[in-house]
C-alpha positions in Angstrom: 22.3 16.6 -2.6 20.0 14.8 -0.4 16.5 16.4 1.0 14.6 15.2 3.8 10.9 16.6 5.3 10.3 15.7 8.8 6.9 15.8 10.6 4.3 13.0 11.9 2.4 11.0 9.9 -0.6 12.4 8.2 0.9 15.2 7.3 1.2 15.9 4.0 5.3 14.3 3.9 4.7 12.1 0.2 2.6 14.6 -1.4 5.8 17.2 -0.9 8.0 14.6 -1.9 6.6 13.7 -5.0 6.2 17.7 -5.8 9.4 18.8 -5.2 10.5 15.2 -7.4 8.6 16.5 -10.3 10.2 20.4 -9.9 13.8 19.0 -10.0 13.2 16.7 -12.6 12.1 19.5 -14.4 15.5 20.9 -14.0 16.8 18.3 -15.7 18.3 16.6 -12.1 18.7 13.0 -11.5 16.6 12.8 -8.8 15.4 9.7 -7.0 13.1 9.2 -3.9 13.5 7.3 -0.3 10.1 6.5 0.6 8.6 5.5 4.1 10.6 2.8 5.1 8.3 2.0 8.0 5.6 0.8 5.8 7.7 -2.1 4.5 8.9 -3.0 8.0 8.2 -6.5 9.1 7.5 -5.7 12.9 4.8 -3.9 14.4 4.7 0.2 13.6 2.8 2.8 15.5 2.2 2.9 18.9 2.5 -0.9 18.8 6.0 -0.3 17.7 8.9 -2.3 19.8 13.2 -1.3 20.0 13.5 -3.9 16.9 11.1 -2.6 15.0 12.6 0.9 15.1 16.2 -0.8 14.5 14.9 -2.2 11.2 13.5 1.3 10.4 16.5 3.4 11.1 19.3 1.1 9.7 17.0 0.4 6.5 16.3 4.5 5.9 20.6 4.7 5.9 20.5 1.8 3.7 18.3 3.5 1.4 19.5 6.8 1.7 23.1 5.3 0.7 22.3 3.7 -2.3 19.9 6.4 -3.8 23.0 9.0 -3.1 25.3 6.8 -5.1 23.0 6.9 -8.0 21.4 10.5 -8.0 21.9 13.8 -8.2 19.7 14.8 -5.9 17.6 12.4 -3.1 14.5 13.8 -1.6 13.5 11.6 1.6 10.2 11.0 2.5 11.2 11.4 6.5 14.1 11.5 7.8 16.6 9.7 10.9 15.2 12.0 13.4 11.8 11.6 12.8 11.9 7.9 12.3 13.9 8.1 15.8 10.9 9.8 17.0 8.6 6.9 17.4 10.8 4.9 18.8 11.5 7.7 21.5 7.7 8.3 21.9 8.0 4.5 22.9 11.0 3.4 25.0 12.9 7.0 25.5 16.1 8.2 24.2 18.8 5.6 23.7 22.3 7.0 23.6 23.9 4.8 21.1 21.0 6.2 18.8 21.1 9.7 20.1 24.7 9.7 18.3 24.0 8.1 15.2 20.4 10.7 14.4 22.7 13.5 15.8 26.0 12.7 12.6 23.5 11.5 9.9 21.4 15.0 10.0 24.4 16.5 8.7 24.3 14.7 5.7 21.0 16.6 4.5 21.2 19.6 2.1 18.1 20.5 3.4 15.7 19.8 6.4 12.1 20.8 6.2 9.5 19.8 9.1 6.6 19.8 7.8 3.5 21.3 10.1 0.4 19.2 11.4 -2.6 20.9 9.4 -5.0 18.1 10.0 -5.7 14.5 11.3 -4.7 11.4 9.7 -6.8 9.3 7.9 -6.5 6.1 7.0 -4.3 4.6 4.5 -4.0 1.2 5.9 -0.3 1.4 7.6 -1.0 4.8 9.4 -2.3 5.4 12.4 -5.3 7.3 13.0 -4.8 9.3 16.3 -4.6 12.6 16.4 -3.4 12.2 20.0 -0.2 10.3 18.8 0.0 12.3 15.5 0.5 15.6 17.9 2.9 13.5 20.4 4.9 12.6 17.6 5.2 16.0 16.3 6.3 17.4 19.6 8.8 14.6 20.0 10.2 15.5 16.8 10.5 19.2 18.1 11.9 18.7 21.0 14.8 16.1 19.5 15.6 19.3 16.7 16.0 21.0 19.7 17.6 18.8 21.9 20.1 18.0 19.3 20.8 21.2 17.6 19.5 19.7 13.8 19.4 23.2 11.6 16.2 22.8 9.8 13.6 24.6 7.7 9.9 25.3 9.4 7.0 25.6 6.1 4.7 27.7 7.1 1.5 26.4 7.8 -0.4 29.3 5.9 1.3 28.7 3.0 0.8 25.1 1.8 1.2 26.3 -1.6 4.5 27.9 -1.7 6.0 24.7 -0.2 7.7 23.5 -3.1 9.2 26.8 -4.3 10.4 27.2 -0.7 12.1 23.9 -0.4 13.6 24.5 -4.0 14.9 28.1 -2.8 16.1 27.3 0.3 18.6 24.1 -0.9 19.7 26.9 -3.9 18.2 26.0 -6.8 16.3 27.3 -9.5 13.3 27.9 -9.5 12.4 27.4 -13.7 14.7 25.4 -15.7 17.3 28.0 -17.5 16.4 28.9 -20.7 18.1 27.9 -23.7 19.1 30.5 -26.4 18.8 29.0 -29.9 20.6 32.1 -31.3 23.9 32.2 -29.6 
């Protein structure tokens, strides 16, 4: 099972991931985690981002997201194609022969979750700080869900609290590990 949030940067993607990690662990799942792939890239990110850069991103994440499936029971990604895709539509436009490729590899998620803008980014050294871009991003990211039909899961901004137990309901899973009767 594979698990992917969505959303632009500054918004709370890693935290999740690393929450929801620690719930299925809990339920005694092999679970591993794709992080941001964009931070390792060797090309320039953000709105300084160029068609290359984005290349590496996009073909890395399915790199990753291959070899963690292979391995583990469950695979929650810390973004996802589309919204990688995202910044390099922000950037150049929609390129068809990408347009494809996002459009097949959304349907290998269990589980989509876009994940809301609640406040600006700050800095953490890779990410950009604009609150202008952060918004563009997230409405790019909108309109491709839209634009290519991608079934996902909105959290709801009021309830950061409840994300975790939504995300774990939502792919079907328990919520507590099951208990174990020492009695028969």
């Amino acid at each position: 099972m594979k698990i992917a949030f969505m959303g632009s940067h500054g918004v709370g993607k890693t935290t999740l991931c690393f929450d929801v990690a620690a719930r299925l662990k809990r339920l005694d799942l092999g679970v591993d985690l794709v992080k941001e792939v964009a931070r390792a890239c060797p090309l320039p990110i953000n709105r300084d981002t160029t068609i290359e850069a984005q290349a590496w991103i996009l073909h890395t994440q399915v790199a990753e997201e291959l070899a963690a499936t292979a391995r583990y029971d469950v695979v929650v990604c810390d973004r996802s194609l589309l919204d990688n895709y995202a910044y390099l539509v922000q950037q150049v436009g929609r390129l068809p022969e990408y347009d494809g490729l996002v459009q097949k590899w959304m349907g290998s998620y269990a589980g989509l979750f876009k994940v809301p803008v609640l406040q600006p980014p700050s800095f953490d050294g890779t990410r950009d700080t604009s609150d202008t871009f952060q918004w563009q991003i997230d409405r790019t990211i909108d309109g491709l869900l839209e634009d290519l039909s991608v079934s996902h899961y909105r959290l709801d901004p009021e309830d950061r609290d409840g994300w975790v137990d939504s995300v774990i309901k939502a792919v079907g899973l328990p919520l507590e590990p099951p208990q174990i009767s020492f009695f028969g």
